[in-house]
N, C-alpha and C positions, 0 to 999 in steps of 0.2 A: 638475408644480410640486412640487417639493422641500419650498416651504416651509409645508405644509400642513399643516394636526391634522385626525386622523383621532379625530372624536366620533361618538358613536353618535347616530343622527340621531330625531326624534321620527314618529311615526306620526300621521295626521287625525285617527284615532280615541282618539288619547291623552286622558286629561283634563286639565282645566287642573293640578289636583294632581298626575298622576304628572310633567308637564308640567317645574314649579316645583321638582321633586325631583330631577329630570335635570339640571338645571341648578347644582343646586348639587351634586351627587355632579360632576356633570363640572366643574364651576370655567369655566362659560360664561355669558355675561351675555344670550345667544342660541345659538339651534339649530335647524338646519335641520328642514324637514318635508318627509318624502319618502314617497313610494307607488310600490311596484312598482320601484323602485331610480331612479325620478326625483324630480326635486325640484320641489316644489308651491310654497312658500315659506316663509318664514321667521316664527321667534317668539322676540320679544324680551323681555326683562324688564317691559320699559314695557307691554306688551301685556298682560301679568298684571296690573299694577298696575290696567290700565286697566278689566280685566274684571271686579276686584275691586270698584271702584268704584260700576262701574254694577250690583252687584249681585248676578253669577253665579256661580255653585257651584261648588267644584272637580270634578263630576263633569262638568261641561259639555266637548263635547268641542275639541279645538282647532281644527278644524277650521272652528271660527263668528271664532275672532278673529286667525288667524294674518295674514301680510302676503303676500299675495301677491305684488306687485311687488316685489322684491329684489332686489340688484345680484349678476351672476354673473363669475365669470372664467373661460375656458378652462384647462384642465388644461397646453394648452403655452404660457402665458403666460410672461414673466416678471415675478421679485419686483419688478422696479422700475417694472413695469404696474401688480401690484398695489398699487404704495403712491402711486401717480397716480389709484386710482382713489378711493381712502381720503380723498388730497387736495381730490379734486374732488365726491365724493356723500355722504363721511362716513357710511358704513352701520357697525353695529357689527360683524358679518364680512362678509366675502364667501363667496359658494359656489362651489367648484371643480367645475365639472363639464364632460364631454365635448362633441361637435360634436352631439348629440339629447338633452341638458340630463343625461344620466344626472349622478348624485351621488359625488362623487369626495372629498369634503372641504371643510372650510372653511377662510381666511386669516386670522389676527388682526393687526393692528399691531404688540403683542409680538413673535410670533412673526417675522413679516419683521423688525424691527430686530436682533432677537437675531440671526439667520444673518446679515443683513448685516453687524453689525460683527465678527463673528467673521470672514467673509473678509478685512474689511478692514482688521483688525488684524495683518496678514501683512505682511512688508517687501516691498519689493517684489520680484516674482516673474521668474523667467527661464527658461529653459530650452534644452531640445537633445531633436533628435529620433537617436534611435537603431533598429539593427536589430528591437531587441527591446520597442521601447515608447517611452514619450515618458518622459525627466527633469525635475525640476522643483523649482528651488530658490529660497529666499529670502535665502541665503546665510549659515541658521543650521543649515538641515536640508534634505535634500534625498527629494525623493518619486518612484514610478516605478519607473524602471529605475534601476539601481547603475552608480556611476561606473565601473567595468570596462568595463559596456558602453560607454560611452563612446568608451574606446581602438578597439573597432568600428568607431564611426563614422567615426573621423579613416581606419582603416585602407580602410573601403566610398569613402572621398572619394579620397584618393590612390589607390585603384585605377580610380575614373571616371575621372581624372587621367592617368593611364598609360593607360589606353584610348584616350583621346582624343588623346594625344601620340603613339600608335602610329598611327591613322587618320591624324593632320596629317603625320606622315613621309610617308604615299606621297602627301600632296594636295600638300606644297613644292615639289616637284619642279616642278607646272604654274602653280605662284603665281611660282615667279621668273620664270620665259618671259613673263610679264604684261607690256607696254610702260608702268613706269609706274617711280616713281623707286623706291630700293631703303626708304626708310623707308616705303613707302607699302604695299609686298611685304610689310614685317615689319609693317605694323598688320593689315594683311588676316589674313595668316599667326593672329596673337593673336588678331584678332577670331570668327575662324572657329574656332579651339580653344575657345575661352570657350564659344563655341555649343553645338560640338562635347558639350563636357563638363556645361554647363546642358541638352539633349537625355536624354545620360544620366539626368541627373538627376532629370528630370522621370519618366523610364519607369520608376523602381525604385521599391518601396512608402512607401520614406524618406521620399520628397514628402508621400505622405499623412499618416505617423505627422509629417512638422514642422507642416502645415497644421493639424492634430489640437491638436501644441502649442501654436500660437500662438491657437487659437481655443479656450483652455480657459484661456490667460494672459486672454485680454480678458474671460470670464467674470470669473472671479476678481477681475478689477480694475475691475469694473462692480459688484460683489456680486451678480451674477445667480445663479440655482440652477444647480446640478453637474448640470443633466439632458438626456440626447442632445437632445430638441429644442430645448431653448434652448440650448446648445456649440454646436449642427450650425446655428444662425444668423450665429453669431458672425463676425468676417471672418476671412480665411484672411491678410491683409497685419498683418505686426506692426509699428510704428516703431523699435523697436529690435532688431532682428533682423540678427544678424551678414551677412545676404546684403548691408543697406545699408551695411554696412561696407567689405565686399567690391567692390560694387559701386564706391564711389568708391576706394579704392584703384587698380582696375583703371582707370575713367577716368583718374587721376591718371597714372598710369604708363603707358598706354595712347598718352595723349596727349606728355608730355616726355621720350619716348621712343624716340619715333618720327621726330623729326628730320627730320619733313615742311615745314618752317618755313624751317628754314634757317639762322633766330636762335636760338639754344640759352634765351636768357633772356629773348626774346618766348614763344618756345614754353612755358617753366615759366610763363609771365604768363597765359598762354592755358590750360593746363592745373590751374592755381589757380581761374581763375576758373570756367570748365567744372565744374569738380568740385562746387566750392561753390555754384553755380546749379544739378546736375541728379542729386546723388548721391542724394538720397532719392527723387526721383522715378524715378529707373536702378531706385535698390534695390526698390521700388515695384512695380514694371514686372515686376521678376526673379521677384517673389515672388508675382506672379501664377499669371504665365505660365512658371515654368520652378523653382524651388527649391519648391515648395509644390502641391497638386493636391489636388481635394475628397477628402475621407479617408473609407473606407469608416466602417459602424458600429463596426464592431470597433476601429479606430487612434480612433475618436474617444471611445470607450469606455476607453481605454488613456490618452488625455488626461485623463480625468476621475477616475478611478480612483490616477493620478499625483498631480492634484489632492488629492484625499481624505486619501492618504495623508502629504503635506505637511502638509495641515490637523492630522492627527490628531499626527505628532510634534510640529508647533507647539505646542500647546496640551498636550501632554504632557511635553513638555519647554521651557520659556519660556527663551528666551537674550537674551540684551542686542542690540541693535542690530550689525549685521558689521561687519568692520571692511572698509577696502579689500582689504587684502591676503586675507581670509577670504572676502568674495567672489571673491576672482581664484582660490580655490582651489575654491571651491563652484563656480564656473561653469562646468567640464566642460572647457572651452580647453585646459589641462595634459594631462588624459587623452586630447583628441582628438589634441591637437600630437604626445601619445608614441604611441597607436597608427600615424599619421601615417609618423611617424617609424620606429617598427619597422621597419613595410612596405617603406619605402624602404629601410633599409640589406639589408633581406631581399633587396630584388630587385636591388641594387648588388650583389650576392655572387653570387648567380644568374644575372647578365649576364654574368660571366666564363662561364658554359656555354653558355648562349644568347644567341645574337650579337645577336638581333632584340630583347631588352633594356635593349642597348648605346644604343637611344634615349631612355627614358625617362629614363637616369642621367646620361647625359652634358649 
């Protein structure tokens, strides 16, 4: 848990004096009591007060008035557990500790709201996975990887692209001998490319570093901590993830297309509505199982890290609200379209030498 403070925790044997001296050297209203690096329980100011009272001496040790029963939390919790717990048992902290009670820190109220509105004072967050790490912008500033690499990605996509367009050349050939009408050849044909190239997609590390991204965006928009075990919960499906985009596009075009109909404007009636009943759920689907795959530590380390570094020029440098146009230029689309773009004219020139090229261009 990220959003922890790290106090120096009181010993049984403390007195109630050096006890009352910790607490105001450390700016705590409570403090754990721990032995042997676990935690026994808790002492609170009211606990002095109460000792005071009834009569006992500051040399008396804590160990007669501390609390035992205390509310703990797991170290891989998340902030929005700990402030569920605050709501519901009202302790003045919590104690962070591991799976056999060891002492890791305690939670204050301050502390979880201050992190949380600091995330959540972010615009809203997007991103792009690339070769070399995850990107990630609010569309004032951008964290990560550098928009160059970007043009990478666009150029790693069109070349899954052309791969996949080389394999479907030799499979055409036994798609037209199919007895079926010729729109029906050409959906096959497209639909087996689309496979074809989501395949690819899935086997290259990219999957991981996007899964990475998008489970480091719903952090972020949860105010949850920046830490591997709570990211590596996160879901790996985003809602706004260009695959849903993608996704219905291809239905749309997949479907009014194809000329399996008969009626050209039955067929857009049919492909309209298609689209708008199943594209988030396609895109869904896609981002499961074929643009996205569980990301090692490392790609999810790269999401978080991307993360951080967003946060830190936010808050270093504050900008006004983006505009449209300044996110369409923060959002990576441009550099992927022009890497995209390179590629192809690179291998449109190429094809003039090598004939077997002459598919992907044409």
């Amino acid at each position: 848990m990220t959003f922890r403070v790290d106090v120096t925790p009181l010993n049984p044997e403390d007195s109630l004096g050096r006890a009352a001296a910790e607490m105001v050297d450390q700016g705590q209203s409570a403090l754990p009591v721990v032995h042997q690096g676990v935690i026994i329980g808790v002492l609170r100011q009211e606990d002095l007060l109460h000792a005071s009272q009834d009569g006992l001496s500051d040399t008396t040790p804590i160990s007669e008035i501390l609390t035992p029963d205390f509310p703990v939390i797991l170290a891989t919790e998340s902030g929005s557990s700990a402030l569920r717990m605050f709501a519901e048992l009202n302790p003045v902290i919590l104690a962070v500790v591991g799976k056999n009670q060891e002492y890791y820190g305690i939670v204050t109220i301050p502390t979880l709201l201050s992190n949380h509105n600091r995330a959540s004072r972010l615009y809203q967050v997007g991103g792009m996975a690339t070769p070399f790490g995850v990107y990630l912008t609010d569309g004032t500033h951008y964290g990560g990887a550098k928009p160059w690499m970007l043009a990478v990605t666009g150029a790693v996509l069109f070349l899954l692209i052309a791969a996949s367009t080389l394999v479907m050349g030799k499979v055409d050939p036994f798609i037209t001998k199919l007895p079926v009408a010729i729109g029906i050849q050409d959906f096959i044909s497209g639909a087996l490319g689309l496979i074809l190239f989501l395949s690819f997609m899935r086997l290259i590390p990219l999957a991981g570093i996007h899964a990475a991204e998008h489970m480091t965006v719903h952090a972020l928009e949860r105010g949850e901590p920046l830490s591997p075990e709570v990211v590596g919960r996160m879901p790996r499906v985003h809602p706004r993830c260009g695959t849903n985009l993608a996704a219905g596009a291809s239905l749309f075009l997949g479907i009014s297309q194809s000329h399996w109909l008969g009626d050209s404007e039955l067929q857009l009636l049919v492909a309209i509505l298609v689209t708008v009943s199943f594209w988030k759920r396609l895109g869904s689907f896609l981002q499961e199982f074929f643009t996205t795959r569980p990301p090692t530590p490392k790609q999810l380390q790269m999401g978080i890290a991307a993360a951080n570094d967003l946060i830190q020029k936010h808050y270093n440098d504050p900008q006004p609200p983006p505009t449209p146009m300044r996110r369409i230029l923060f959002s990576g689309m441009l550099q992927v379209m022009a890497g995209a773009a390179s590629v192809a004219i690179l291998t449109t020139w190429l094809a003039n030498f090598f004939p077997i090229l002459r598919t992907i261009v044409r």
